[in-house]
OpenMM code with the backbone's topology and positions (N, CA, C; nanometers):
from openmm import Vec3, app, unit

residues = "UNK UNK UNK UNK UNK UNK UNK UNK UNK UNK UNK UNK UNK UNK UNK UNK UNK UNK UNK UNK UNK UNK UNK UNK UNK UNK UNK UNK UNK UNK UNK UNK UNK UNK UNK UNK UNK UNK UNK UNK UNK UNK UNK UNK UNK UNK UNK UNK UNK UNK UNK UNK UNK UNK UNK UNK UNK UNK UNK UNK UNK UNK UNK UNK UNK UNK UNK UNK UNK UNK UNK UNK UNK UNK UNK UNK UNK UNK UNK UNK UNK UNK UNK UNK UNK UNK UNK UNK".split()
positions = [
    Vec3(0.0844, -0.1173, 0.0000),
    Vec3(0.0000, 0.0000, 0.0000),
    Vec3(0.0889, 0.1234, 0.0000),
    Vec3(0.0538, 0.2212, -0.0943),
    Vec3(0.1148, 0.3318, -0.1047),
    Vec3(0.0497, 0.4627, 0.0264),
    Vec3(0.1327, 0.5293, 0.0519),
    Vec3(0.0637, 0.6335, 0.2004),
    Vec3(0.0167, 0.7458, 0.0822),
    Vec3(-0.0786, 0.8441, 0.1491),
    Vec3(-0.1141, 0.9426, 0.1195),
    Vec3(0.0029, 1.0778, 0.0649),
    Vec3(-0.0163, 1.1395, -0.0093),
    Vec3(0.0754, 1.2299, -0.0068),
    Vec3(0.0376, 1.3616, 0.0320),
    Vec3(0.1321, 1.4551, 0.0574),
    Vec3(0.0718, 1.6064, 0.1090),
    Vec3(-0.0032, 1.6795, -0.0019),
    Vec3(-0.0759, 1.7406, 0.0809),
    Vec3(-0.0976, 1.8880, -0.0533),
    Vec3(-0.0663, 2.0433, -0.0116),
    Vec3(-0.1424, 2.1190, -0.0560),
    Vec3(-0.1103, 2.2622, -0.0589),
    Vec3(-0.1688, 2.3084, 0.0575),
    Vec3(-0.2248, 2.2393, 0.1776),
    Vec3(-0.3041, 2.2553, 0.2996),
    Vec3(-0.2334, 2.2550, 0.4482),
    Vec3(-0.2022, 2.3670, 0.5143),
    Vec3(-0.1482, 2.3439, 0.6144),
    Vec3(-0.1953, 2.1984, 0.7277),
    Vec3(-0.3487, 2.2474, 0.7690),
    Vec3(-0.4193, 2.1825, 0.8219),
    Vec3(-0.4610, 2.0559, 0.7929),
    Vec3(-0.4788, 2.0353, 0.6625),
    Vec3(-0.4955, 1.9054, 0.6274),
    Vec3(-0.3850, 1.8169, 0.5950),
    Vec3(-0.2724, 1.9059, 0.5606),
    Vec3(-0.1476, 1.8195, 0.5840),
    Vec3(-0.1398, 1.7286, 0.7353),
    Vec3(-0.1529, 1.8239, 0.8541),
    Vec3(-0.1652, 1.7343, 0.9559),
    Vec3(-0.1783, 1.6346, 0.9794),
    Vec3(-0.3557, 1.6478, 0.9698),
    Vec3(-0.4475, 1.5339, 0.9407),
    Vec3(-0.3652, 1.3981, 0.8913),
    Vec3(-0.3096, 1.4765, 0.7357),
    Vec3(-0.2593, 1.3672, 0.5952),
    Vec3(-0.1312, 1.2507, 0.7595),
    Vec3(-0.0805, 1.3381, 0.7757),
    Vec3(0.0558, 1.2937, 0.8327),
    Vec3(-0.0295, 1.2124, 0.9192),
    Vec3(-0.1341, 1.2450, 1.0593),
    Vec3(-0.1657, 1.1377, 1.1465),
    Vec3(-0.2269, 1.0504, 1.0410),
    Vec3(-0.2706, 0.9799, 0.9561),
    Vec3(-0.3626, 0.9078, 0.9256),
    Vec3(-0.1909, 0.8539, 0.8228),
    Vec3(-0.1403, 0.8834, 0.7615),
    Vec3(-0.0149, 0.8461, 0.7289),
    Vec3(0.0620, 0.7208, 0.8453),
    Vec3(0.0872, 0.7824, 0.9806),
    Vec3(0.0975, 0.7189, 1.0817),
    Vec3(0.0549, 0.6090, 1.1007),
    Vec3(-0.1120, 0.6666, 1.0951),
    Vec3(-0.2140, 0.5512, 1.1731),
    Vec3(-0.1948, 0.3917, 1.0272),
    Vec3(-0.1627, 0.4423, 0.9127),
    Vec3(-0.1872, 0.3123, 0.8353),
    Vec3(-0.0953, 0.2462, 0.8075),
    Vec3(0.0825, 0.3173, 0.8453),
    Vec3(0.1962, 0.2329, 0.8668),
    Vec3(0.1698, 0.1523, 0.9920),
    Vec3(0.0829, 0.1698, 1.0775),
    Vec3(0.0604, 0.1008, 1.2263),
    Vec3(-0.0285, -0.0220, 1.1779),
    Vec3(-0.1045, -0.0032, 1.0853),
    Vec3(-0.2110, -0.1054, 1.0701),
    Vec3(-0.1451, -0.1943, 0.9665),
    Vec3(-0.0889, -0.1345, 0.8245),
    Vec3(0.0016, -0.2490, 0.7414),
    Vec3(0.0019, -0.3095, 0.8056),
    Vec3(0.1603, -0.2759, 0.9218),
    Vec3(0.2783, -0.3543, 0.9993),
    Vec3(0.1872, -0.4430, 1.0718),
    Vec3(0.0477, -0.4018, 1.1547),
    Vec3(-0.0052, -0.5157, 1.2275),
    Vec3(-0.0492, -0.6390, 1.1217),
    Vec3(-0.1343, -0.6165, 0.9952),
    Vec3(-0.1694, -0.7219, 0.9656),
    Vec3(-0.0823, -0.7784, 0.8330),
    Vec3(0.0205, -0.7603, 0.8659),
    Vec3(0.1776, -0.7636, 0.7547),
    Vec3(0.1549, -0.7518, 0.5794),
    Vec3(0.0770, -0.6087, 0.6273),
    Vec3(0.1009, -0.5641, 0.4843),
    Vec3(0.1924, -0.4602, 0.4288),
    Vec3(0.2960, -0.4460, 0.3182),
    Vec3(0.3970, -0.3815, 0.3050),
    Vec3(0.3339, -0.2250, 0.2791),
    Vec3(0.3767, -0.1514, 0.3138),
    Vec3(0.3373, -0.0307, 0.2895),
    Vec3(0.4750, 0.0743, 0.2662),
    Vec3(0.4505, 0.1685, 0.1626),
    Vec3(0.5290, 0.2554, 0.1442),
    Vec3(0.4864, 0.4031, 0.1676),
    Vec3(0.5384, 0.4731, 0.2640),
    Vec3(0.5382, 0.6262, 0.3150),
    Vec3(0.5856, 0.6983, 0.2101),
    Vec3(0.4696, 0.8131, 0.1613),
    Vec3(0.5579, 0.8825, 0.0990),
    Vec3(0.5075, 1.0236, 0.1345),
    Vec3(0.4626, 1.0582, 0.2520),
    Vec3(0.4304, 1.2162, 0.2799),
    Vec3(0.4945, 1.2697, 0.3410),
    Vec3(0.6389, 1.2439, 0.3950),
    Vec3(0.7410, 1.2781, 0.4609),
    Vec3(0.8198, 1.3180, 0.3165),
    Vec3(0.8801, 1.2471, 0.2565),
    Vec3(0.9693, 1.2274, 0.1488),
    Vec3(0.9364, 1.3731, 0.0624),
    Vec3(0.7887, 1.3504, 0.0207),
    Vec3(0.7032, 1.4551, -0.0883),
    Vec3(0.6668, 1.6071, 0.0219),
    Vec3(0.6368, 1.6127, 0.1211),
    Vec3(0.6839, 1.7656, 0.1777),
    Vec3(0.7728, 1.8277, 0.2298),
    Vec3(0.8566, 1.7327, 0.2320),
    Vec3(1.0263, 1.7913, 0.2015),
    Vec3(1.0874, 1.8510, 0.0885),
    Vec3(0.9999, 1.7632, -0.0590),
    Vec3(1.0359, 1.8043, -0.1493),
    Vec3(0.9631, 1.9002, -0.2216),
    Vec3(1.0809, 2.0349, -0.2641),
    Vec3(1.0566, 2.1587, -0.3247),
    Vec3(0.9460, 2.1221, -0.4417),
    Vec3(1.0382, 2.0416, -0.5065),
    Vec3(0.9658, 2.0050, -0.6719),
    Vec3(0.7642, 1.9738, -0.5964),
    Vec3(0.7583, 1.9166, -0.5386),
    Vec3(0.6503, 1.8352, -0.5067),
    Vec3(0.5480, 1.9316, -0.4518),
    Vec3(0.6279, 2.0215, -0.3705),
    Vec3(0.5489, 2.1476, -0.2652),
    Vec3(0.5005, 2.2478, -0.4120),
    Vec3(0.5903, 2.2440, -0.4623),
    Vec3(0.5903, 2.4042, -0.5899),
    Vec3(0.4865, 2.3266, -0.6644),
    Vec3(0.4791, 2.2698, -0.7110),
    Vec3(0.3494, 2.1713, -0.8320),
    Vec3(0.1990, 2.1937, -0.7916),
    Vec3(0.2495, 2.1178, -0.6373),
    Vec3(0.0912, 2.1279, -0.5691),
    Vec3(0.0248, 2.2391, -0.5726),
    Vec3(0.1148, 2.3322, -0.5412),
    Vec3(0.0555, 2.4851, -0.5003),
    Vec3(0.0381, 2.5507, -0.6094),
    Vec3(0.0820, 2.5300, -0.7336),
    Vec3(0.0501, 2.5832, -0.8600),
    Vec3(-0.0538, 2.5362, -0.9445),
    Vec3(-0.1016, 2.4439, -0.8577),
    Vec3(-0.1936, 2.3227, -0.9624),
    Vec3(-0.3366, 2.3674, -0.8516),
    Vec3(-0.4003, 2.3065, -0.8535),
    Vec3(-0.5301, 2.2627, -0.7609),
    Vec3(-0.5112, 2.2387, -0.5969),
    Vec3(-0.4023, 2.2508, -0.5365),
    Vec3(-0.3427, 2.2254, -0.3870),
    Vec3(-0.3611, 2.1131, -0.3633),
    Vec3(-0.4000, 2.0088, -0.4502),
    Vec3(-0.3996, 1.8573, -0.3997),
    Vec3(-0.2941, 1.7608, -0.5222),
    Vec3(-0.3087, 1.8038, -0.6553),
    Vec3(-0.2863, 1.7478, -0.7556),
    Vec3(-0.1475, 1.8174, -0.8568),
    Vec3(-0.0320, 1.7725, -0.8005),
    Vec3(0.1165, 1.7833, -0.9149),
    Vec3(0.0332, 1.7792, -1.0655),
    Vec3(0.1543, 1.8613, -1.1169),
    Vec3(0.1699, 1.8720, -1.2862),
    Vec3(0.2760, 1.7425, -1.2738),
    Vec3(0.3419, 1.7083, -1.4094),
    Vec3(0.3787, 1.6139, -1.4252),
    Vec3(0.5653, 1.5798, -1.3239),
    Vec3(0.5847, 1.7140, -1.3111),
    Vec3(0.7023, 1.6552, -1.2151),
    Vec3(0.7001, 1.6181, -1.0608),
    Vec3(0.6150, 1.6664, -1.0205),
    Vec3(0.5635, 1.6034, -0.9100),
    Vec3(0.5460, 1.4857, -0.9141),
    Vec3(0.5026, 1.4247, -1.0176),
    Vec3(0.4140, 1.2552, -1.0160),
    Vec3(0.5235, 1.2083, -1.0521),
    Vec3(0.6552, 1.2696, -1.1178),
    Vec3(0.7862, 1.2060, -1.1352),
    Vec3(0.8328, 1.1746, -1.0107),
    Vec3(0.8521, 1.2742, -0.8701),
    Vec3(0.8972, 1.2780, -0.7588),
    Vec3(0.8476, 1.1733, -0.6985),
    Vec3(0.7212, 1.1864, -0.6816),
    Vec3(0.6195, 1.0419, -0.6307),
    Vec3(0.6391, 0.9392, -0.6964),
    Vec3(0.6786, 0.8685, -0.7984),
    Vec3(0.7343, 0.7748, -0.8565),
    Vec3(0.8771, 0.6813, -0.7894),
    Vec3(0.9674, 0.8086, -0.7904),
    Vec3(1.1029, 0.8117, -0.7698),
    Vec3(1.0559, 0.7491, -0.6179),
    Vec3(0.9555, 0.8399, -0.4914),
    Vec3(1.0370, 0.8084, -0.3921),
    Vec3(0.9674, 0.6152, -0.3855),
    Vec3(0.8017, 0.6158, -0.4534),
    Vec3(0.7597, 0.4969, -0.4359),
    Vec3(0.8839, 0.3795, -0.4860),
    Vec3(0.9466, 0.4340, -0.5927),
    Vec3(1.0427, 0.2904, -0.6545),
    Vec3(1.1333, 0.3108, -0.5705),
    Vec3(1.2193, 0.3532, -0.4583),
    Vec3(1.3161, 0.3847, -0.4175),
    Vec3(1.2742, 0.2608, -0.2799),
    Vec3(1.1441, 0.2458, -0.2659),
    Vec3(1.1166, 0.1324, -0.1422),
    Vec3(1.1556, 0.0168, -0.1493),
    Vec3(1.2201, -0.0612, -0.0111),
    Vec3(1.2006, -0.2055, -0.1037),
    Vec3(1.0621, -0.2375, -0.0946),
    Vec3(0.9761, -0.2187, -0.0491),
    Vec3(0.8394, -0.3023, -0.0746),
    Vec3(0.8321, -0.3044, -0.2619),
    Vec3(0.8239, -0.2009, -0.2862),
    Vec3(0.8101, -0.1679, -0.3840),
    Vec3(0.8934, -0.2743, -0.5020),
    Vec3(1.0217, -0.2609, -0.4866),
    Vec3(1.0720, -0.3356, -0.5961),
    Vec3(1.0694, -0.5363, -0.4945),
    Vec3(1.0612, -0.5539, -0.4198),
    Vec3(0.9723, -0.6791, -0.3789),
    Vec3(0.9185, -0.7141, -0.4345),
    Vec3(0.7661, -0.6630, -0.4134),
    Vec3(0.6473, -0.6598, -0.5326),
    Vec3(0.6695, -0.6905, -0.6436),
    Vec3(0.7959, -0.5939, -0.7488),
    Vec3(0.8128, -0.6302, -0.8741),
    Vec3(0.8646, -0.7204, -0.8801),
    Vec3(0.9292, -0.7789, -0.7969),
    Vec3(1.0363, -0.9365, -0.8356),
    Vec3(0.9603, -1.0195, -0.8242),
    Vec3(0.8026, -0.9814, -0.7566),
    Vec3(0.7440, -1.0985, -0.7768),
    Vec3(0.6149, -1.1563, -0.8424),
    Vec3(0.6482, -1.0244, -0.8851),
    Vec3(0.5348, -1.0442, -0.9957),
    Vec3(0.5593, -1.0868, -1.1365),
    Vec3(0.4894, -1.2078, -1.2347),
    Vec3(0.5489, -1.2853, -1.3690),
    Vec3(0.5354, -1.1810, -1.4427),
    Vec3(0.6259, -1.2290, -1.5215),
    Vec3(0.7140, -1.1593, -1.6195),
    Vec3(0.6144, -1.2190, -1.7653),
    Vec3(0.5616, -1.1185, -1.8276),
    Vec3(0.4597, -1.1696, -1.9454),
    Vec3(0.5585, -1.2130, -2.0176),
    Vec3(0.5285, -1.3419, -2.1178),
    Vec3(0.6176, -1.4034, -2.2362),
    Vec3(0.5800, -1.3287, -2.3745),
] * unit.nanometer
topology = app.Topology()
chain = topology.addChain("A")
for resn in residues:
    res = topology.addResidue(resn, chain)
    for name in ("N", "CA", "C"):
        topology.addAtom(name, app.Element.getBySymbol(name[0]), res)
C-alpha cells in the first residue's frame, strides 16, 4: 500500500501525516507492506511548488515524477516487482 501524499493545505497536511501514521501502524499489524511517501514529498521543493501551482492537492507532471522516484526507491516496492510474472 502506497501512504497518502501532502498537498497545498497546512491543516490538512496534519491530518494527511496522522492518518499516514495511523496506516503504517495497521500495514505492519496485519503484515502488509506499505510505502510512506508524505514525509519524502513535503520535504520536497519540486513536489510542494506543483501542488501549489496546480489545484493544492494534484502535481503537474514533475511532481508525479517525484512520487514515482520516492515509491520505486522502497524495497516493498521493488519486492512486489520481483514478484510479480514476467509476461512471455
Amino acid at each position: 500500500m502506497v501512504g497518502p501524499p501532502p498537498i497545498a493545505d497546512a491543516g490538512t497536511n496534519a491530518r494527511i501525516a496522522a492518518l499516514d501514521a495511523a496506516l503504517a501502524v495497521l500495514c505492519r499489524r496485519i503484515g502488509q507492506p506499505y510505502v510512506p511517501v508524505f514525509a519524502a514529498l513535503a520535504a520536497d521543493p519540486a513536489w510542494i511548488h506543483e501542488v501549489a501551482a496546480g489545484d493544492g492537492a494534484h502535481p503537474a507532471a514533475g511532481g508525479y515524477a517525484q512520487l514515482a522516484r520516492v515509491v520505486g526507491a522502497s524495497p516493498h516496492w521493488n519486492e512486489f516487482l520481483a514478484a510479480c510474472p514476467v509476461a512471455a
